[in-house]
C-alpha positions in Angstrom: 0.0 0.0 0.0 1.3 3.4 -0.7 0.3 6.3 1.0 0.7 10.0 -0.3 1.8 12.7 1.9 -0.8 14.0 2.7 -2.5 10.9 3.6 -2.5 10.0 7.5 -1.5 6.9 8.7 -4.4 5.4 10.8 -6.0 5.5 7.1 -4.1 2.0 7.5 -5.5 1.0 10.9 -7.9 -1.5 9.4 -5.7 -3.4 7.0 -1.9 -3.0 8.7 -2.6 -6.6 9.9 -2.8 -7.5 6.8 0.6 -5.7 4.6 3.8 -6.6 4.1 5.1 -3.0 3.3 4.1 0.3 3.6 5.1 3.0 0.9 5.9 5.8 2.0 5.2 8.8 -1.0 8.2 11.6 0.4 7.0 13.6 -2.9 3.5 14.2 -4.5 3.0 11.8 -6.9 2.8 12.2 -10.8 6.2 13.7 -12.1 10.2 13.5 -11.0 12.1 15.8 -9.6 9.7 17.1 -7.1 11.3 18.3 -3.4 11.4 16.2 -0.8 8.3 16.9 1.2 10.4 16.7 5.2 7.5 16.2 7.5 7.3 12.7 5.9 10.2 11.4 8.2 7.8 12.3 11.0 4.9 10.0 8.9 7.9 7.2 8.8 8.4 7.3 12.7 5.0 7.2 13.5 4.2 4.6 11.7 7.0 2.8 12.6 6.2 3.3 16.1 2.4 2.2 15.2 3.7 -1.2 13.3 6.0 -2.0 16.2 3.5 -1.2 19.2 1.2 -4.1 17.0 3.9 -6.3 17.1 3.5 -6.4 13.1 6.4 -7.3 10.4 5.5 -5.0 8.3 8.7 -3.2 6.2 8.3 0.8 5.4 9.4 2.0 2.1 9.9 5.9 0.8 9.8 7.2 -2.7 10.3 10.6 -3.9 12.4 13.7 -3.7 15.7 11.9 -2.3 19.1 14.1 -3.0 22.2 14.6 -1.9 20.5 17.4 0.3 18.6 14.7 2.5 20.1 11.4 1.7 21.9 11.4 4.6 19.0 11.9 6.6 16.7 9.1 5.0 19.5 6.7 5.4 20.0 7.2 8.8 15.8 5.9 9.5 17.0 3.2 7.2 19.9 2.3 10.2 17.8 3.2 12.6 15.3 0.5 11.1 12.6 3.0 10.5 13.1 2.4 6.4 13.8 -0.6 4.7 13.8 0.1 1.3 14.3 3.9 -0.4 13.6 4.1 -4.1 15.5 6.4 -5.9 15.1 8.2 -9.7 16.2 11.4 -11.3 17.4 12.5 -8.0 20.9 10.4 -8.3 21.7 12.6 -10.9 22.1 14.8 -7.9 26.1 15.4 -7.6 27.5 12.9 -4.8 24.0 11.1 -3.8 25.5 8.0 -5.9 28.1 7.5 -3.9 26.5 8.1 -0.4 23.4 5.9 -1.4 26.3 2.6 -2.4 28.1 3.5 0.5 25.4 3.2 3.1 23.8 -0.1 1.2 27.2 -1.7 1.8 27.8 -0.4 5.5 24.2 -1.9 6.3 23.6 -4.5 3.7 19.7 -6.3 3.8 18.8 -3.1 5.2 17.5 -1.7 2.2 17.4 -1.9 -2.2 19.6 0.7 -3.7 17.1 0.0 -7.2 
């Protein structure tokens, strides 16, 4: 299931039970090389929280807006095992987010998919 940002997470409550993975939309949806909408990190520790307090294995995605400008920051919910998976598109064109995104998938490999 794949929820938009503006969409709030207990719009999950009656089928969380029943997912495998969450994704996380960090950009509106429709057209790359949108900005990566922040307060989405907060959706992504809420819900974690939420999944965790159910006692669920359930796996959070994001998609959208990732750059070299916040990279960093989405890779550390990925160590912090808030994100499992961040998809990536036009914005590793960005200068230097190649290289940060291949050296955090090898620090903390099976944490997430670099495609």
């Amino acid at each position: 299931v794949a929820l938009n940002p503006a969409t709030p997470i207990q719009a999950l409550d009656c089928i969380l039970d029943q997912l495998d993975m969450v994704l996380i939309m960090t950009v509106n949806p429709g057209f790359g090389g949108q900005k990566f909408i922040p307060y989405t990190l907060d959706k992504v520790r809420a819900l974690r929280a939420r999944i965790d307090s159910l006692g669920l294995p359930v796996d959070i995605q994001v998609d959208g807006g990732v750059s070299a400008a916040n990279v960093k920051e989405i890779m550390r919910q990925c160590v912090r095992g808030r994100i499992r998976c961040v998809w990536r598109g036009c914005g590793c064109k960005d200068k230097g987010i190649r290289g940060d995104i291949q050296l955090h998938a090898v620090s903390f490999p099976g944490t997430w998919t670099k495609d």
